[in-house]
N, CA and C atoms as an extended XYZ file, in Angstrom:
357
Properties=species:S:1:pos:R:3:atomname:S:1:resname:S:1:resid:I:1 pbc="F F F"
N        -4.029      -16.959       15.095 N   UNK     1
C        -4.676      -16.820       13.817 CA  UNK     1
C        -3.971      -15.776       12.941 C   UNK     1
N        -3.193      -14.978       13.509 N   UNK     2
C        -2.965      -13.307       12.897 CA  UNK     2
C        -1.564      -14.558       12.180 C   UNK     2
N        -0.820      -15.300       12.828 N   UNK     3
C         0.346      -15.585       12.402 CA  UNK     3
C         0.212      -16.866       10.903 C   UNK     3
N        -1.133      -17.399       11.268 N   UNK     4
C        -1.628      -18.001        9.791 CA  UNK     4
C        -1.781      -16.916        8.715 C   UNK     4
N        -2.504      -15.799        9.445 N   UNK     5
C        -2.769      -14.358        8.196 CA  UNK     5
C        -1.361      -14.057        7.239 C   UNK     5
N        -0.594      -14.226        8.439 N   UNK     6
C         0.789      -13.512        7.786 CA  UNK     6
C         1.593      -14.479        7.122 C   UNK     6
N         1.612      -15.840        7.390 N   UNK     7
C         2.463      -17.059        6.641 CA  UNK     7
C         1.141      -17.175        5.385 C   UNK     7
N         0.474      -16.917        5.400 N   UNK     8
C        -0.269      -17.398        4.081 CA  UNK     8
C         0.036      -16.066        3.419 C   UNK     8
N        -0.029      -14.947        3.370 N   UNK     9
C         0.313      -13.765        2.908 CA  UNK     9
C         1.540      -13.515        2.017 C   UNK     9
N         2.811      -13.984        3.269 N   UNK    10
C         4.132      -14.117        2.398 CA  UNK    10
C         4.344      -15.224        1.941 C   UNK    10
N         3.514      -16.382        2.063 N   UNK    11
C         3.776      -17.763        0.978 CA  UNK    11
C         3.333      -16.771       -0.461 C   UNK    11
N         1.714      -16.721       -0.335 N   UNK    12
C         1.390      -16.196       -1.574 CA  UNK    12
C         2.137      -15.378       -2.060 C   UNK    12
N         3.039      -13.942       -1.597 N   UNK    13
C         3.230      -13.291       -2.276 CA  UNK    13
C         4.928      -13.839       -2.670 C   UNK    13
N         4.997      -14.289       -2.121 N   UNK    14
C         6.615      -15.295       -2.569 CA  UNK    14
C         6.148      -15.946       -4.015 C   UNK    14
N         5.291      -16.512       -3.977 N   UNK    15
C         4.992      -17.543       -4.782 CA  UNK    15
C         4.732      -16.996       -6.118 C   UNK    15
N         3.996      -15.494       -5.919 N   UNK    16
C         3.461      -15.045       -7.052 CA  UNK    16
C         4.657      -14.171       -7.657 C   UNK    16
N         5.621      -13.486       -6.869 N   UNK    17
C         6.490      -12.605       -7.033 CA  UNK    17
C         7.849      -14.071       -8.093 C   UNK    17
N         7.926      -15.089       -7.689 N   UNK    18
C         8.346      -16.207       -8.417 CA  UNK    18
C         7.704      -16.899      -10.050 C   UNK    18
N         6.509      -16.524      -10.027 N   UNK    19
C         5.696      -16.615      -11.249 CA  UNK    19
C         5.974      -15.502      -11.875 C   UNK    19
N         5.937      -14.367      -11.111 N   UNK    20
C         5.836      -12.919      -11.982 CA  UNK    20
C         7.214      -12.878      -12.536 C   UNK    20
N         8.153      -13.097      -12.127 N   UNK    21
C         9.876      -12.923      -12.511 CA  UNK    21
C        10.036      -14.301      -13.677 C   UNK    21
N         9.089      -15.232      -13.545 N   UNK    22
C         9.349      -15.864      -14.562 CA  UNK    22
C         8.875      -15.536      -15.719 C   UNK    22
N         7.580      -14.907      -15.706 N   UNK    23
C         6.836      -14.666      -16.586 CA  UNK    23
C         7.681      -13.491      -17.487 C   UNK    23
N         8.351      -12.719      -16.620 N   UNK    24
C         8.679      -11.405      -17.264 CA  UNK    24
C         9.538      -11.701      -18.164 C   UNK    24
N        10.402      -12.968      -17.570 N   UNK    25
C        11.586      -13.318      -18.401 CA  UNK    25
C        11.386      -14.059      -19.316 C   UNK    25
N        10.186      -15.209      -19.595 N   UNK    26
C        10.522      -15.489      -20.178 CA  UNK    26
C         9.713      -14.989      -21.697 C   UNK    26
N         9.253      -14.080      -21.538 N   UNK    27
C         7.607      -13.434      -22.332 CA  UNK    27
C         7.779      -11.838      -22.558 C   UNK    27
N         8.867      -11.522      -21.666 N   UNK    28
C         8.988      -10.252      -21.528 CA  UNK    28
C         8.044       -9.485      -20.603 C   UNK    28
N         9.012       -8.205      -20.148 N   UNK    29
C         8.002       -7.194      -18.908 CA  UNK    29
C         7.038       -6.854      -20.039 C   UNK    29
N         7.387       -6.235      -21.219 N   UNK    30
C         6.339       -5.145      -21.846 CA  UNK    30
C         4.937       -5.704      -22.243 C   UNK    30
N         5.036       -7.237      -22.494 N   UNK    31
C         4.220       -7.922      -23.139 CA  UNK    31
C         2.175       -7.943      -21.711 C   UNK    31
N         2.775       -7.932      -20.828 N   UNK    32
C         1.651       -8.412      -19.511 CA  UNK    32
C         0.343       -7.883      -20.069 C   UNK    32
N         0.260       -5.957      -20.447 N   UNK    33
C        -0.958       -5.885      -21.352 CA  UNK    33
C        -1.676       -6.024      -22.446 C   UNK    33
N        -0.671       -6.614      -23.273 N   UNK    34
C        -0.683       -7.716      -24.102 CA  UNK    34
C        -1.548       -8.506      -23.850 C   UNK    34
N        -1.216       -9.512      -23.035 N   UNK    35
C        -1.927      -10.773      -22.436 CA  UNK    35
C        -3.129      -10.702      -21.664 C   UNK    35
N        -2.897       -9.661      -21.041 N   UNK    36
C        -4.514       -9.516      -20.341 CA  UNK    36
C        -4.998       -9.368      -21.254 C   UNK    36
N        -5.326       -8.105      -22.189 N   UNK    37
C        -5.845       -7.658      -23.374 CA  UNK    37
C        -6.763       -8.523      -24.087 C   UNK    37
N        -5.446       -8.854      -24.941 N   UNK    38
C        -5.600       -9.876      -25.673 CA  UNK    38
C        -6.357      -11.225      -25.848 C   UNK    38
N        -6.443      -11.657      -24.572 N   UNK    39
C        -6.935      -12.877      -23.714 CA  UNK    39
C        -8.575      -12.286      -23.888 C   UNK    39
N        -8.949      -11.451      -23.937 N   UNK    40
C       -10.369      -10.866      -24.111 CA  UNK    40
C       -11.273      -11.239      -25.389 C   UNK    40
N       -10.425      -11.818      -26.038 N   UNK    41
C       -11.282      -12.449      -27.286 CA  UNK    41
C       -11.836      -13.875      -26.823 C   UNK    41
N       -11.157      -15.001      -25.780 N   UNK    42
C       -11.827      -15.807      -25.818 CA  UNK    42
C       -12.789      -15.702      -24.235 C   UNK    42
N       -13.913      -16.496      -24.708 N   UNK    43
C       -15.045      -15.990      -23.561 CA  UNK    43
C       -14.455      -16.420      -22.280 C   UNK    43
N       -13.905      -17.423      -22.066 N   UNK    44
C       -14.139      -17.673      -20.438 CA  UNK    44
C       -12.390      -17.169      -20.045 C   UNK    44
N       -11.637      -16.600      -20.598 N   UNK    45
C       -10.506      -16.021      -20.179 CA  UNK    45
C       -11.087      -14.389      -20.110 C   UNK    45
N       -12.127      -13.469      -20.707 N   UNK    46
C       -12.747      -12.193      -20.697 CA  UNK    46
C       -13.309      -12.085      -19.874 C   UNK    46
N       -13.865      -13.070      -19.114 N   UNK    47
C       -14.396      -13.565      -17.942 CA  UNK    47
C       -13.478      -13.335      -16.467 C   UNK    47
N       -12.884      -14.281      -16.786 N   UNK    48
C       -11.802      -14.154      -15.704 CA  UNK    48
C       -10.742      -13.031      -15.139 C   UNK    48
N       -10.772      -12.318      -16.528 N   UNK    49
C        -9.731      -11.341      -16.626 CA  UNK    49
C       -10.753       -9.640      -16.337 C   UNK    49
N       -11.897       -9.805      -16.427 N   UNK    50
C       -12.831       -9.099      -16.059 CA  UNK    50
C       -13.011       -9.007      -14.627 C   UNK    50
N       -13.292      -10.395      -14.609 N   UNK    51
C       -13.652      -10.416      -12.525 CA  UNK    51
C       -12.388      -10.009      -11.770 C   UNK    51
N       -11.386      -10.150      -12.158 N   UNK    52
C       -10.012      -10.104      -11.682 CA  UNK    52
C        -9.994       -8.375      -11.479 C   UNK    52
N        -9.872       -7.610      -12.793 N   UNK    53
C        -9.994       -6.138      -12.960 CA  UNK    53
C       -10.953       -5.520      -11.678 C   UNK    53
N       -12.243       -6.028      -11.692 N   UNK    54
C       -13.404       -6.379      -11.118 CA  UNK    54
C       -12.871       -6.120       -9.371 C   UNK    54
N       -11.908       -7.058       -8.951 N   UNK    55
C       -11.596       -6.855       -7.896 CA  UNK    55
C       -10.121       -6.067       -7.488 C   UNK    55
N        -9.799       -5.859       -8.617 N   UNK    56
C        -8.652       -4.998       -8.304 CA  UNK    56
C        -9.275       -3.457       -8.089 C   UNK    56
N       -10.484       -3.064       -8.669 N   UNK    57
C       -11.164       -2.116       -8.365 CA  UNK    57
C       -11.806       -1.294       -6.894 C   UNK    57
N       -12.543       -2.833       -6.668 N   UNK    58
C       -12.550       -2.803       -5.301 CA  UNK    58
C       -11.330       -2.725       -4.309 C   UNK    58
N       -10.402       -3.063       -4.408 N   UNK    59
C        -9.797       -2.725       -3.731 CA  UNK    59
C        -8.906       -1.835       -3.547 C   UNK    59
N        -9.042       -1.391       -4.592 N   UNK    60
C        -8.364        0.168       -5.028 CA  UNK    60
C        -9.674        1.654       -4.161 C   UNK    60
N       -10.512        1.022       -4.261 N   UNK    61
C       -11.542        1.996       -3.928 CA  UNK    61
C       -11.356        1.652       -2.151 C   UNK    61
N       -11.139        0.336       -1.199 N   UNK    62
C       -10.667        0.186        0.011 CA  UNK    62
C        -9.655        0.916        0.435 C   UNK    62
N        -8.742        0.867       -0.730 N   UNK    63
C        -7.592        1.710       -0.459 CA  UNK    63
C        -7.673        2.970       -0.180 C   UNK    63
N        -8.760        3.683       -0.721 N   UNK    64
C        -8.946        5.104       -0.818 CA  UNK    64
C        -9.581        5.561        0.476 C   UNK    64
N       -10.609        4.704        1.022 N   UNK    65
C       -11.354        4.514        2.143 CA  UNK    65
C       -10.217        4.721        3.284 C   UNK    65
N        -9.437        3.599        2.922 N   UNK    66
C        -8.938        3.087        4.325 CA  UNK    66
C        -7.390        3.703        4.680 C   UNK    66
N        -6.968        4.516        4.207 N   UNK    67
C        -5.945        5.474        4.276 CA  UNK    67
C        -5.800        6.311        4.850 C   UNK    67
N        -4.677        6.790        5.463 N   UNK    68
C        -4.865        8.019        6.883 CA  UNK    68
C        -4.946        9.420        5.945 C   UNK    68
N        -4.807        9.485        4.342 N   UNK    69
C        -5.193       10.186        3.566 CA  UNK    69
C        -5.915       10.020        2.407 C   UNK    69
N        -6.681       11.072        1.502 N   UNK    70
C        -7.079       10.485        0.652 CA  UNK    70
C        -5.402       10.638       -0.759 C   UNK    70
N        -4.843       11.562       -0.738 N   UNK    71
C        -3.889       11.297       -1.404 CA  UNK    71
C        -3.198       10.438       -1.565 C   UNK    71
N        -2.743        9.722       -0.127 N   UNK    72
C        -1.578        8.447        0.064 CA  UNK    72
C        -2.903        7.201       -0.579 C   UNK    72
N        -4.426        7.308       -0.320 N   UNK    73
C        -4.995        6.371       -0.566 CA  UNK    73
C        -4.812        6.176       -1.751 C   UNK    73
N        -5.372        7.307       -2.853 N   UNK    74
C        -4.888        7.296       -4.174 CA  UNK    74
C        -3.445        6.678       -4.957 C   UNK    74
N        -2.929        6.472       -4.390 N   UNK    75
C        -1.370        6.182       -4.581 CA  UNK    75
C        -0.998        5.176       -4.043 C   UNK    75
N        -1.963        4.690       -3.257 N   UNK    76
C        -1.911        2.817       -2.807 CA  UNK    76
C        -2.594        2.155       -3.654 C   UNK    76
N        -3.988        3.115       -4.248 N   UNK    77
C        -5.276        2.358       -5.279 CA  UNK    77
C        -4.289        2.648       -6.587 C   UNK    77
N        -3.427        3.219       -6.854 N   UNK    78
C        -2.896        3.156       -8.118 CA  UNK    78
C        -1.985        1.679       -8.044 C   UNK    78
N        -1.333        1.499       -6.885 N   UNK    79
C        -0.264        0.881       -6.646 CA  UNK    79
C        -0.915       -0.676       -6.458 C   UNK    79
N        -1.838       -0.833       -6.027 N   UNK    80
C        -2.820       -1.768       -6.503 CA  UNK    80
C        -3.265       -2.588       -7.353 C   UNK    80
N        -3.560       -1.553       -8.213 N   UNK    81
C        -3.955       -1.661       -9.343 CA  UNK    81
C        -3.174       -1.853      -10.400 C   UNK    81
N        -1.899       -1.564      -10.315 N   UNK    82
C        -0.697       -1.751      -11.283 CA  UNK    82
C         0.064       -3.084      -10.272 C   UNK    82
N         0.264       -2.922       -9.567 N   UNK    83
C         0.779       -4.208       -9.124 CA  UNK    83
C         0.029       -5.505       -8.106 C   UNK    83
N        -1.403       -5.431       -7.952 N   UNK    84
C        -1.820       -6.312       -8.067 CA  UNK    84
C        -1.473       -6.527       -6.598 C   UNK    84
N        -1.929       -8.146       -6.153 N   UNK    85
C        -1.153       -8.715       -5.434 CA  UNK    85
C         0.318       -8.726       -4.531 C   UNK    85
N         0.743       -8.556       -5.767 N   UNK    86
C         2.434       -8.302       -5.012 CA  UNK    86
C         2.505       -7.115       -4.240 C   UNK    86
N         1.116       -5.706       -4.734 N   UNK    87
C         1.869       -4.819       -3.646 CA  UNK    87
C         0.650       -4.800       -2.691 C   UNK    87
N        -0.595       -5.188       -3.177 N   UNK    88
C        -1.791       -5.525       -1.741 CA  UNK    88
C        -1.327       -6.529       -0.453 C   UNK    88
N        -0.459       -7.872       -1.327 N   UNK    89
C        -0.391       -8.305       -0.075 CA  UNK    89
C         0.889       -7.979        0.958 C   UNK    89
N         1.988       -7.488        0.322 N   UNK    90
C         2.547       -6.512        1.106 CA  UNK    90
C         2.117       -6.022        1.935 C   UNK    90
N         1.102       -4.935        1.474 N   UNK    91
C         0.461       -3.584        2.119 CA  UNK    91
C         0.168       -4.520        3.415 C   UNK    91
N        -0.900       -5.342        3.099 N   UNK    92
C        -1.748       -6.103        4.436 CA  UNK    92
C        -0.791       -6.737        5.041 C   UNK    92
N         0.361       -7.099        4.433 N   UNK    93
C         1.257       -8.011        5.596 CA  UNK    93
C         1.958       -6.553        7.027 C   UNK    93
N         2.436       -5.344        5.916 N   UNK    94
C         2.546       -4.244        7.031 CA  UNK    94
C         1.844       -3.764        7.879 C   UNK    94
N         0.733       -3.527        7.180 N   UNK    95
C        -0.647       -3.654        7.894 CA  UNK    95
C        -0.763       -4.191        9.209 C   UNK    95
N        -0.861       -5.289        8.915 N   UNK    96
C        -0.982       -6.192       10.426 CA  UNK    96
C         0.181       -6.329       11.224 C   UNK    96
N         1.571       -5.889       10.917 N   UNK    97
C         2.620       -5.608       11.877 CA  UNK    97
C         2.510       -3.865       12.467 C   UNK    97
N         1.880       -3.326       11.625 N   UNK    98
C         1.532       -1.802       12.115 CA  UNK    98
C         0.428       -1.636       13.044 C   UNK    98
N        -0.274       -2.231       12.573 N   UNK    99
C        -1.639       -2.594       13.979 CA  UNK    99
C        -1.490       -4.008       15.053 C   UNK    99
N        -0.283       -4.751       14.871 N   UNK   100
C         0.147       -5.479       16.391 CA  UNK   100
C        -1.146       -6.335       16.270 C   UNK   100
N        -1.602       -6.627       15.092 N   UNK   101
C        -2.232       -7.796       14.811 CA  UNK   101
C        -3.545       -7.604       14.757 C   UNK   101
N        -3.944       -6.647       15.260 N   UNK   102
C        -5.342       -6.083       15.436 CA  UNK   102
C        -5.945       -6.260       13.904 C   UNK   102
N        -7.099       -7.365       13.537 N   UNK   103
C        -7.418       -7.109       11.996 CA  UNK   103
C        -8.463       -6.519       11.792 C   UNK   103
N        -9.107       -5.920       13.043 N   UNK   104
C       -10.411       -4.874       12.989 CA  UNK   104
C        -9.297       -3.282       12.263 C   UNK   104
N        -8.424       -2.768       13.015 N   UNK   105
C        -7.660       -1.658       12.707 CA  UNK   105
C        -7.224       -1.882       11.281 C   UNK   105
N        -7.089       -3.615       10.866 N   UNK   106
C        -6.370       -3.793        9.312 CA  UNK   106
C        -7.130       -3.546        8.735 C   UNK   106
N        -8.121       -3.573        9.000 N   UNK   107
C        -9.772       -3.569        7.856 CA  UNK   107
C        -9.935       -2.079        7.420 C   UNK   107
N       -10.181       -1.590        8.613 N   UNK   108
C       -10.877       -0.512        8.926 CA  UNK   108
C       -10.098        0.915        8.636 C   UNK   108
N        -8.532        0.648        8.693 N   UNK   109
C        -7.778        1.991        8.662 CA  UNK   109
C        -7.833        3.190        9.664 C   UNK   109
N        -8.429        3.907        9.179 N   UNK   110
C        -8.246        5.410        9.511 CA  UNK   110
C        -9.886        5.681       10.156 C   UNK   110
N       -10.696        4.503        9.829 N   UNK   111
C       -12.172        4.518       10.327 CA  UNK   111
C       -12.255        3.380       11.485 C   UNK   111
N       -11.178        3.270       12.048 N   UNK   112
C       -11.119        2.174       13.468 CA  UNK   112
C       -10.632        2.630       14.351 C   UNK   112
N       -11.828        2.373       15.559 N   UNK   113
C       -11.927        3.358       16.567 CA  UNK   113
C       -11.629        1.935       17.885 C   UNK   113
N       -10.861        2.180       18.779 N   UNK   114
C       -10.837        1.528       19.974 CA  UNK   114
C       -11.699        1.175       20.443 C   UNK   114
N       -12.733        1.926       20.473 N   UNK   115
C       -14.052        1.764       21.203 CA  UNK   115
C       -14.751        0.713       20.533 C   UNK   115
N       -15.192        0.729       19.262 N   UNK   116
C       -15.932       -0.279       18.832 CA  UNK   116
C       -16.876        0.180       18.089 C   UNK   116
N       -16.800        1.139       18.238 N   UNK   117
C       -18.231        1.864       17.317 CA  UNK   117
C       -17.856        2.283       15.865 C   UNK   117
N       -16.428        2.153       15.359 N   UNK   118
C       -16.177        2.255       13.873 CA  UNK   118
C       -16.030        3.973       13.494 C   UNK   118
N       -16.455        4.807       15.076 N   UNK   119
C       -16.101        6.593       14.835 CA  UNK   119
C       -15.113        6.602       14.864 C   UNK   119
């Protein structure tokens, strides 16, 4: 199962890192907050682009949690949050080669205990 985790991980982030290089080129890098932004005038793209923010939050705040610091966490939730995808699913693809597949330790970080009890 861990080896489905990880081929769906680097498909996606192949895939998106291929959208993102197109996008940059052909629209330009500077333009991206532009487009999110911008996109906020019509309702069901303010929507989308909300829930999206929405969960980049959350997982910026996991990040902070789940870090063997809160500094390095801060600086993964930034890294997150500015890059999205491309650098979360990274993170989780190292992740799960740093914990030898274990996805209780991937979850959990710095709050996963051998034992089972989450101390």
């Amino acid at each position: 199962m861990i080896q489905l985790f990880r081929i769906a991980l680097a498909a996606a982030w192949l895939r998106l890192l291929m959208v993102t290089i197109h996008a940059g080129q052909t629209l330009g890098w500077d333009k991206a907050g532009d487009f999110f932004f911008g996109d906020m005038a019509h309702p069901w793209r303010a929507q989308f682009n909300f829930d999206f923010f929405c969960m980049l939050l959350l997982i910026a705040v996991w990040m902070v949690w789940h870090a063997k610091s809160r500094l390095l966490g801060v600086l993964f939730a930034v890294l997150s949050i500015m890059g999205g995808c491309l650098f979360t699913f990274a993170y989780l693809l190292v992740q799960s080669f740093r914990t030898k597949g274990n996805m209780a330790a991937v979850l959990l970080g710095r709050h996963y205990s051998a034992r089972g009890d989450g101390q």
